[in-house]
PADOVO-766693 format. One line per field, with one value per residue (C-alpha): z, x negated, y negated; residue number from 1. Coordinates in Angstrom, 3 decimals, padded with zeros to 6 digits. Layout:
residues N
up <- (Z:...) $
east <- (X:...) $
north <- (Y:...) $
k <- (NUM:...) $
***
This chain:
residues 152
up <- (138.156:138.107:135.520:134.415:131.728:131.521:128.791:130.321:129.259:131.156:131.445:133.771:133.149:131.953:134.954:135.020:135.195:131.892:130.488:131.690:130.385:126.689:126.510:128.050:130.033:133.685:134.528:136.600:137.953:138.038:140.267:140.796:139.745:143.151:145.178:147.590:146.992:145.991:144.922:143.245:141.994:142.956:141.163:138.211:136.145:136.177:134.762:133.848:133.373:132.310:133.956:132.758:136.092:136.234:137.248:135.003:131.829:129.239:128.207:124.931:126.092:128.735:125.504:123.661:126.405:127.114:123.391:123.706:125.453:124.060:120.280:120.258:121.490:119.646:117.939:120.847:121.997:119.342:119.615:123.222:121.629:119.365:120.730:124.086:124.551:126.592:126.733:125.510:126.840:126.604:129.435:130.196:134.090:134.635:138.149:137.620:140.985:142.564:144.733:145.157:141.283:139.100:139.522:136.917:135.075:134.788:132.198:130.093:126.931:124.304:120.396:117.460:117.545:121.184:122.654:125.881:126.045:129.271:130.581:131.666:134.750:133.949:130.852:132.886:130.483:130.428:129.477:125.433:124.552:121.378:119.874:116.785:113.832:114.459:117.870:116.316:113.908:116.291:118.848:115.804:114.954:118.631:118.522:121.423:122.840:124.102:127.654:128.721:132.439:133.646:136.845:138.673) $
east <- (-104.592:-108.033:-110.636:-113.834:-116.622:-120.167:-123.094:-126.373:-129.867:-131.180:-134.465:-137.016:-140.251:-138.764:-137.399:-134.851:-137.113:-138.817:-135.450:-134.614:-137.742:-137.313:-133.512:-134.098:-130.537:-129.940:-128.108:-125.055:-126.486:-129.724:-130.959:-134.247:-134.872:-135.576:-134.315:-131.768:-133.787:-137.469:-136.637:-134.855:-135.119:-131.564:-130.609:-132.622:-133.114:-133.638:-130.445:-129.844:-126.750:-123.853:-120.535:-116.938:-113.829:-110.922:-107.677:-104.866:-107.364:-107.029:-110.237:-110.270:-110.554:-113.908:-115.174:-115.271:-116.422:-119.269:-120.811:-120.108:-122.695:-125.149:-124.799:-127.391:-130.217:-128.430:-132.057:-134.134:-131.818:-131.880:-136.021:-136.083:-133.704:-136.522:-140.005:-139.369:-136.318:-134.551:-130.687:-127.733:-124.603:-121.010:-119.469:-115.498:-114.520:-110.692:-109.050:-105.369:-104.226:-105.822:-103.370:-105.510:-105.331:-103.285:-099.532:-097.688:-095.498:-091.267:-090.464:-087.300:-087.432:-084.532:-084.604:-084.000:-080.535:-079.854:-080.448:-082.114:-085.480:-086.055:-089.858:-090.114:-092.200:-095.922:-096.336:-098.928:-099.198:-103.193:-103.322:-104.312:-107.452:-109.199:-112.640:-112.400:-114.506:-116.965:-117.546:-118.170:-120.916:-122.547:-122.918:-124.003:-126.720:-127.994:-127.603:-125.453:-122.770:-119.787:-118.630:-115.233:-114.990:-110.814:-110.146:-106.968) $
north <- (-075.638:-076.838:-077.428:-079.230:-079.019:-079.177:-079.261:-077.977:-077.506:-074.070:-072.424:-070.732:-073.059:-076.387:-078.365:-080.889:-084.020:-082.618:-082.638:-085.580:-087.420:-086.124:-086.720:-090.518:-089.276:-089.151:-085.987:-085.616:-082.536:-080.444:-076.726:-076.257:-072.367:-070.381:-073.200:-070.908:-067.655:-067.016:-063.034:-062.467:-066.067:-068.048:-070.234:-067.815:-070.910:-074.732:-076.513:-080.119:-081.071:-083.645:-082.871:-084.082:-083.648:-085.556:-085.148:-084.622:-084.554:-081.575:-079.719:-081.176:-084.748:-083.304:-081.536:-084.701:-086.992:-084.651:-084.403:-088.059:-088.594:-085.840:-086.621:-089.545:-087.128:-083.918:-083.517:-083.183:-081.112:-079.075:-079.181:-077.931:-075.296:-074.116:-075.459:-074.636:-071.793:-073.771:-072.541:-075.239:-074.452:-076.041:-074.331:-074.720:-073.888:-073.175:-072.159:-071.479:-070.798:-073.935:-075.308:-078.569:-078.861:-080.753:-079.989:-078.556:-080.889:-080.476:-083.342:-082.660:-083.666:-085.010:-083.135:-085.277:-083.607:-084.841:-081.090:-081.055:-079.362:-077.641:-076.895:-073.207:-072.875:-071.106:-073.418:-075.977:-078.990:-077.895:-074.270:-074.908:-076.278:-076.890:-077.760:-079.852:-079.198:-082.052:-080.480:-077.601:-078.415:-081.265:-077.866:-075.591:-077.971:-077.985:-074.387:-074.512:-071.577:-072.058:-070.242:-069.975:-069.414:-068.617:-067.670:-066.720) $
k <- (1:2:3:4:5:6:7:8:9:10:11:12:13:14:15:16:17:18:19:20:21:22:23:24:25:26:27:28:29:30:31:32:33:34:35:36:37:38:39:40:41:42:43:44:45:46:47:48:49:50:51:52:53:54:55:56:57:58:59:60:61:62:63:64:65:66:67:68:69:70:71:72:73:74:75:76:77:78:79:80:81:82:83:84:85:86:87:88:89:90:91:92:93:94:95:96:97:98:99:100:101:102:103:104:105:106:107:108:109:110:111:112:113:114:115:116:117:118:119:120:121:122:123:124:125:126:127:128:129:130:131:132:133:134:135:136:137:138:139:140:141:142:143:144:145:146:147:148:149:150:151:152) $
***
């Protein structure tokens, strides 16, 4: 299994660098709207964007490292939001069957009454994921969805 996180700041006119001059925040990466195709227009949009991947991390921990580092300029964000359309986006990328991924994990575990807890195979250490309440609001207040993206 395989996974990583991103927040990104999409639109057709704004460009990255404009992003990147409001925010005062280097991105981790950008596309340039019709940069692999002029018609239709591929990449459709211009994206800036910070990016959270590392091995052996749950979601939760990307989630929070990645609004980490958005929550000082969580205003502007929230005023390219309005002024300008620009499209905020928390976006979640899982790839279960990655064999390059992070293994699943076998650990036995002892129960306060000595009984030995067994891990059944298909329960990867990673699956759950959860957004905690000040995640919530901080991407409420920069009027930002959330996208899931699983694949098999």
């Amino acid at each position: 299994m395989s996974q990583y996180a991103y927040f990104a700041l999409r639109d057709e006119t704004t460009t990255a660098a404009e992003v990147t001059g409001y925010l005062g925040i280097e991105p981790d990466e950008v596309r340039v709207r019709a940069s692999t195709r002029v018609f239709p227009p591929r990449p459709a949009s211009h994206s800036w964007a910070v990016v959270s991947r590392t091995a052996n991390v749950g979601l939760d921990v990307y989630i929070s490292r990645l609004l980490d580092r958005v929550v000082p300029v969580a205003g502007h964000v929230r005023r390219l939001v309005d002024d300008r359309g620009v499209e905020a986006r928390l976006v979640l990328v899982r790839y279960f069957s990655d064999d390059q991924g992070d293994d699943e994990e076998f650990d036995a575990s002892i129960t306060p009454g000595g009984d030995l807890l067994k891990h059944i195979r298909g329960q990867h250490q990673q699956l759950g994921w959860f957004l905690s309440v000040e995640a919530m609001v901080l991407l409420t207040a920069m009027r930002a969805t959330l996208w899931a993206d699983e694949y098999d």
